[in-house]
VORO-520360 format. One record per residue (C-alpha): residue in one letter; y, z, x negated. Coordinates in steps of 0.5 Angstrom, whole numbers, padded with zeros to 4 digits, always signed. Layout:
// residues N
aYZX/...
END
This chain:
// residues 441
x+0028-0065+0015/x+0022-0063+0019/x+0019-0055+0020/x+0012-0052+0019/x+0015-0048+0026/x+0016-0050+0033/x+0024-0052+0034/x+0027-0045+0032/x+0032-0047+0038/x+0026-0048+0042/x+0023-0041+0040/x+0028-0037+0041/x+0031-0040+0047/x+0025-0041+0051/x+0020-0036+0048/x+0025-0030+0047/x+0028-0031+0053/x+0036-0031+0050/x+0042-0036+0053/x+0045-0039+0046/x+0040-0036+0042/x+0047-0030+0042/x+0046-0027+0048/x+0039-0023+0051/x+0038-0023+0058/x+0032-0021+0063/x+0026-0023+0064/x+0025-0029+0069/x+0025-0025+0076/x+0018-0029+0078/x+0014-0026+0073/x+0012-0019+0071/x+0015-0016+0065/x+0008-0013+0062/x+0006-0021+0061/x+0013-0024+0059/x+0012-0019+0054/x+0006-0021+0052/x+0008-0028+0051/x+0014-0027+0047/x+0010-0022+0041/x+0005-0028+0040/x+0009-0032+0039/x+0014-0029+0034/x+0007-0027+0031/x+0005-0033+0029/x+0012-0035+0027/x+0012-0029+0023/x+0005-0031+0019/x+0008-0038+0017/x+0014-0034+0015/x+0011-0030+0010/x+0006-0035+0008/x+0012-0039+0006/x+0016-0034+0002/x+0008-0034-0002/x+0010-0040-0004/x+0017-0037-0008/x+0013-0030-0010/x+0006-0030-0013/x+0005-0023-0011/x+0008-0023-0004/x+0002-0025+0000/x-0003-0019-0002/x-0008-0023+0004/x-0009-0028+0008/x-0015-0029+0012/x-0012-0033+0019/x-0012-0041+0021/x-0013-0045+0013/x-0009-0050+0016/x-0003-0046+0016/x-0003-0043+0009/x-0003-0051+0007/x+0002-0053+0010/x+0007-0048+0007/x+0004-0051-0001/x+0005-0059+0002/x+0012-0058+0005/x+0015-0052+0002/x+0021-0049+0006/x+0028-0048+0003/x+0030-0041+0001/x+0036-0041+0006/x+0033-0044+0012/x+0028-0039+0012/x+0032-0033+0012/x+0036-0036+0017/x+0029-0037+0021/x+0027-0029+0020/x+0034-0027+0021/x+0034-0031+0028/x+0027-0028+0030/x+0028-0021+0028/x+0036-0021+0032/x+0031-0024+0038/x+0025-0019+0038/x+0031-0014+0037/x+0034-0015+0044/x+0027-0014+0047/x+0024-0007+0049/x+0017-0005+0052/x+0015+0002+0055/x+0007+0000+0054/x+0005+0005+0047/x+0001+0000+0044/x+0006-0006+0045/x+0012-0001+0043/x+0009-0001+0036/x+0007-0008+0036/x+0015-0010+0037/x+0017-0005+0033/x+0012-0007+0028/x+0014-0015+0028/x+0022-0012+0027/x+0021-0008+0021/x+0017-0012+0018/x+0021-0019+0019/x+0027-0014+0016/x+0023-0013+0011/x+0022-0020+0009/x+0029-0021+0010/x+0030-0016+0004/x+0026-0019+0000/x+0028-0027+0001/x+0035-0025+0000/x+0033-0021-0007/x+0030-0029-0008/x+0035-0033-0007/x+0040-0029-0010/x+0035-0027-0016/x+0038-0020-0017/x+0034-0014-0016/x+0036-0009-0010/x+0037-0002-0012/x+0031+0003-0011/x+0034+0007-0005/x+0035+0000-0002/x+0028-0002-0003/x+0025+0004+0000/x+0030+0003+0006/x+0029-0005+0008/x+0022-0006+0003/x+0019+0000+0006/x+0022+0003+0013/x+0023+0010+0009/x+0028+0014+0004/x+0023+0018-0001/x+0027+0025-0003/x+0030+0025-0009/x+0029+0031-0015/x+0031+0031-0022/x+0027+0031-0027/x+0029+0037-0030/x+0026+0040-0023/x+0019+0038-0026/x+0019+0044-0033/x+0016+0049-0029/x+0010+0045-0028/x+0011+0043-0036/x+0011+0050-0038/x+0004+0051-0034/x+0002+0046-0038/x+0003+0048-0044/x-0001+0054-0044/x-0007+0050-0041/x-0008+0045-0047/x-0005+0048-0053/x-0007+0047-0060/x-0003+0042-0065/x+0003+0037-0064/x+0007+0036-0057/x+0004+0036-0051/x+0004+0029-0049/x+0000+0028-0056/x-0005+0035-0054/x-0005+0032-0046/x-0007+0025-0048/x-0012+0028-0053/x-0015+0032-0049/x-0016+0027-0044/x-0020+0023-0048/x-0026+0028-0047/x-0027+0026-0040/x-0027+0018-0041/x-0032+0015-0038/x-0036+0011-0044/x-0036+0004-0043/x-0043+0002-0043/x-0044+0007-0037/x-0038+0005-0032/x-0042+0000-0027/x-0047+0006-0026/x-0041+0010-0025/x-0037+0007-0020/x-0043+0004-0016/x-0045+0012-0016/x-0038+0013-0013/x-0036+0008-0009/x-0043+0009-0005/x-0041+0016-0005/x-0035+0015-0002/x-0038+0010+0003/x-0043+0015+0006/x-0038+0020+0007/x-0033+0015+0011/x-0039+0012+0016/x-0041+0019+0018/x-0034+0018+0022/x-0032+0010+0022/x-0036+0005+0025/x-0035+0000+0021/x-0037-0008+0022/x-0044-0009+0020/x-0043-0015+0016/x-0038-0011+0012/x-0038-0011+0004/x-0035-0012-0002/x-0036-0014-0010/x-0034-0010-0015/x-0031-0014-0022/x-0028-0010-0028/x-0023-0014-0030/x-0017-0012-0037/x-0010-0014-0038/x-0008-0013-0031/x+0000-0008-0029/x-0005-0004-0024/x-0012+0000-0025/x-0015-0002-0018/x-0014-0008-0013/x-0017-0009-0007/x-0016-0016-0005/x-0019-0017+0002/x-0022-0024+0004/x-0024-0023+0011/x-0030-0021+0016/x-0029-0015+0013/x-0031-0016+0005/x-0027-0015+0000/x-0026-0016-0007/x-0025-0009-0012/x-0022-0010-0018/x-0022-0005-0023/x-0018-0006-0029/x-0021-0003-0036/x-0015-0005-0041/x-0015+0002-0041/x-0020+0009-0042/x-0021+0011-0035/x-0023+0018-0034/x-0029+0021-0029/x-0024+0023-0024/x-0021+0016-0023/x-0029+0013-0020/x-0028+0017-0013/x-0021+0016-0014/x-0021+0008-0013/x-0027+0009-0011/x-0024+0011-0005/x-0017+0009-0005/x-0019+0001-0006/x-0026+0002-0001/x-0028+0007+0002/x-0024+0010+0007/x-0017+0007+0004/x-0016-0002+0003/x-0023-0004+0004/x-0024+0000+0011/x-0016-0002+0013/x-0016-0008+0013/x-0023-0009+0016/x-0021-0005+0022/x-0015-0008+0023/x-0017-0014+0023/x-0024-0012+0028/x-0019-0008+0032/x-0012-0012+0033/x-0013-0021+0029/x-0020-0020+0033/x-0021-0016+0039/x-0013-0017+0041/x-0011-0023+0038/x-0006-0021+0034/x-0004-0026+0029/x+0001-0022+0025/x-0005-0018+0023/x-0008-0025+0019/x-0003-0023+0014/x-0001-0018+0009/x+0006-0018+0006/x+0005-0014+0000/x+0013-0012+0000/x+0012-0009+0007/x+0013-0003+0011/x+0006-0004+0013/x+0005-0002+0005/x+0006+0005+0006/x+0001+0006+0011/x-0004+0003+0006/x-0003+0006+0000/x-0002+0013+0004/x-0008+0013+0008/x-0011+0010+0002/x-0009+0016-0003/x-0009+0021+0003/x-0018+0017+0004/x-0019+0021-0003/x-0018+0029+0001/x-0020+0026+0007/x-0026+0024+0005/x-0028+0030+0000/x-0024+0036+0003/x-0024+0042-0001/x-0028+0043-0007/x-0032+0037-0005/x-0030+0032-0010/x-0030+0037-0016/x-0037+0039-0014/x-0040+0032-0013/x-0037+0030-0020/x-0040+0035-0024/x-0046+0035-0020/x-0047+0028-0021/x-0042+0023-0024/x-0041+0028-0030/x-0049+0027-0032/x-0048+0020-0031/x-0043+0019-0036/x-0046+0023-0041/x-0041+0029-0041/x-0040+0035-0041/x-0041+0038-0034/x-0039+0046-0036/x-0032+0042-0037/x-0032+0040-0030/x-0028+0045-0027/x-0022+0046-0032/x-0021+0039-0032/x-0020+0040-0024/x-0014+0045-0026/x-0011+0041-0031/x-0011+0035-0025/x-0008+0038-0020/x-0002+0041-0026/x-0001+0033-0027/x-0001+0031-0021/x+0005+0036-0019/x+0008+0031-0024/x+0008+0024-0020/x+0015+0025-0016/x+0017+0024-0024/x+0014+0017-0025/x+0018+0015-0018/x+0025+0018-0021/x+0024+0014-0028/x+0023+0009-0024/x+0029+0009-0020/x+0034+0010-0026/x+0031+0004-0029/x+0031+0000-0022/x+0038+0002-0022/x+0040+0000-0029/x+0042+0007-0031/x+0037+0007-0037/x+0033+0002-0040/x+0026+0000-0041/x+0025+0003-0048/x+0028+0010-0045/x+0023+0008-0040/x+0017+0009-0044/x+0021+0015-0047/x+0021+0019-0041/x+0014+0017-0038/x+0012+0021-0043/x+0016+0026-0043/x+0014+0027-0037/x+0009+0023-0035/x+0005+0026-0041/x+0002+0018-0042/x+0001+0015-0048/x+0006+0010-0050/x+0000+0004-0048/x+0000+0007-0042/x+0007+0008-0041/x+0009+0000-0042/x+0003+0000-0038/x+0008+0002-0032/x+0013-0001-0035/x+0009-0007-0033/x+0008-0004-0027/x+0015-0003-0024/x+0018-0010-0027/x+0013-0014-0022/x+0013-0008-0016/x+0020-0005-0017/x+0020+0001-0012/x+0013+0000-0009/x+0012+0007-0012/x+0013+0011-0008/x+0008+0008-0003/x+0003+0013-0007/x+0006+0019-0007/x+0011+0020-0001/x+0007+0015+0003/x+0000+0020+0002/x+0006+0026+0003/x+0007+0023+0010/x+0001+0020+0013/x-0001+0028+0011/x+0004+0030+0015/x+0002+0026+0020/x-0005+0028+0019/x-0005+0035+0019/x-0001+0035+0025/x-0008+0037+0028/x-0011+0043+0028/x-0019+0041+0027/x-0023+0036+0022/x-0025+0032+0028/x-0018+0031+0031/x-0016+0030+0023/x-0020+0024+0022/x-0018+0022+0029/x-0011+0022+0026/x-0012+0019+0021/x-0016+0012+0023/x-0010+0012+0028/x-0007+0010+0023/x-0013+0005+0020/x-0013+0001+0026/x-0006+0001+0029/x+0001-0003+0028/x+0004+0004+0027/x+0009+0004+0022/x+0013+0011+0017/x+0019+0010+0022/x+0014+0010+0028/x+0009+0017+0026/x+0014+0020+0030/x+0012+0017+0036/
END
């Protein structure tokens, strides 16, 4: 039948540079590695993109962003590729890219990019063809490029004991939490006004240390019934399209929060510079497409979730939302700094919402004990536990691309000792193939 690539045996062949498409051999003696090199990675990049634009076509969620030649992305809907050829093609390329090597940094990452991002399309083609769900532990390894440390929910009692004694009055802590949580929601009638506040807020403080593309730009929707409560859907030549979802309360913490994570310095301002420094000034074609289920995801939602601290260090967020975004919404200012504390308690308990999710991942409880636990646990209400229920069912392990992948790209990002040298850490990361089996480097 015929194929949206080049003959695979012409690519591999030829292109990579193999004998038999089995066995690796060297360059050809008449030309410089470095270009030979060169070749080889835009080739399998393009190669790549119309494999991940193909696997779409059996996954709705799975091409997160697609902004390279349209008349690729039509060719993928017109004439479908089946499932096992395709994972024959991502096998055949990634063996290939395999048994290359590059000394120059930059072309290091790019390689090494290329591979774990087809081991990851691997993974998650042979969970379609199989239509069995890999376990946790083996999506965050092949999906994600990383191993998340693993606790017992016993472990979070301490911080539920502190808990405890912050909120008191009637009935169970997950009913006195969800109730006390209700004095902080943002009103309905008050949440463009809010999150406009905040997004441009989070805009200022990022182009004081990011030049950004000056046609950069981006719509804000308020959406409902959704698995999420933010989304960024990037579109290209740096715009983007941010949703919020209103399904359920948002509390004033969540406007800088998204406001960062989605826009400004997280999704809006990867993708833009990813696509200004890599698809536009070098030509990287693989950096036209985002395969959600990717290692690149955790260098997305890390640097997103990292963006919020990054942006507002120190007592920064606090001070702006109770200067600001309180009077906005008509709350109570003097509750400000409380409520702060009270944040900083749940969010020691977000490494619970990772272990729930690898035991029903994993079979070992199922979706009613599901939205006991995240209760129990997460201190939600049952709405917004079936909420994450939903969450999990269409994303599986992606969960720990919030927390543990905010722990790493801290990490990486603290390494330095100043705020400048940490920003320039972390636009490194912005604007560079790396990867979380690369941070090293």
């Amino acid at each position: 039948m015929k194929t949206l690539f080049k003959p695979l045996t012409a690519l591999l062949c030829s292109t990579l540079l193999l004998t038999a498409c089995d066995k690796p051999v060297a360059p050809l003696n008449s030309e410089p590695a470095a270009a030979v090199s060169v070749a080889v990675l835009d080739e399998a990049a393009e190669h790549y993109v119309k494999l991940v634009l193909a696997l779409g076509q059996y996954d709705s969620n799975y091409v997160d962003a697609y902004y390279g030649p349209a008349e690729w992305a039509e060719a993928v809907k017109q004439q479908p590729q089946p499932l096992p050829e395709l994972l024959a093609e991502a096998q055949l390329l990634r063996d290939a890219l395999q048994a290359h090597s590059e000394t120059d940094a930059m072309l290091k990452l790019r390689l090494h990019y290329l591979q774990r991002q087809l081991t990851a399309l691997i993974s998650h083609a042979d969970t379609l063809q199989n239509g069995t769900a890999a376990s946790f532990e083996q999506q965050a390894s092949e999906l994600y490029d990383t191993q998340p440390p693993q606790q017992d929910l016993s472990s979070f009692a301490p911080v539920l004991a502190e808990l405890e004694q912050l909120v008191p009055g009637e009935g169970s802590l997950t009913e006195r939490v969800v109730a006390y949580r209700k004095n902080f929601v943002i009103p309905a009638d008050k949440l463009q006004l809010v999150f406009e506040r905040a997004i441009a807020e989070c805009r200022d403080r990022t182009l004081q240390r990011i030049s950004l593309p000056a046609q950069e730009n981006f719509t804000l929707e308020f959406v409902t019934d959704k698995p999420w409560s933010g989304y960024n859907w990037y579109q290209g030549k740096a715009y983007s399209l941010i949703q919020i979802n209103t399904e359920r309360p948002i509390d004033i913490s969540r406007a800088v929060d998204l406001g960062c994570h989605e826009g400004y310095p997280g999704h809006h301002t990867y993708n833009a510079l990813l696509e200004t420094e890599l698809k536009q000034q070098r030509n990287w074609v693989e950096f036209s497409v985002y395969a959600l289920f990717s290692p690149q995801s955790l260098i997305a939602e890390g640097t997103a979730n990292y963006g919020i601290d990054i942006a507002f260090p120190g007592e920064q967020k606090l001070a702006f939302e109770r200067d600001v975004l309180y009077p906005l919404a008509g709350l109570d200012p003097s509750q400000a700094a409380s409520y702060d504390r009270f944040l900083k308690l749940m969010a020691r308990l977000s490494y619970a919402g990772n272990e729930i999710a690898r035991l029903l991942l994993n079979g070992e409880i199922d979706e009613e004990q599901f939205v006991a636990l995240q209760q129990q646990y997460l201190l939600q209400s049952e709405a917004e536990a079936r909420q994450r229920l939903r969450f999990v069912r269409s994303y599986g392990a992606y969960v720990i691309n919030y927390n543990w992948g905010k722990d790493l790209v801290k990490q990486y990002v603290e390494q330095a000792s100043s705020e400048d040298e940490r920003w320039q850490r972390f636009i490194s990361l912005l604007s560079t193939p790396k990867l979380p089996s690369s941070l090293a480097w």
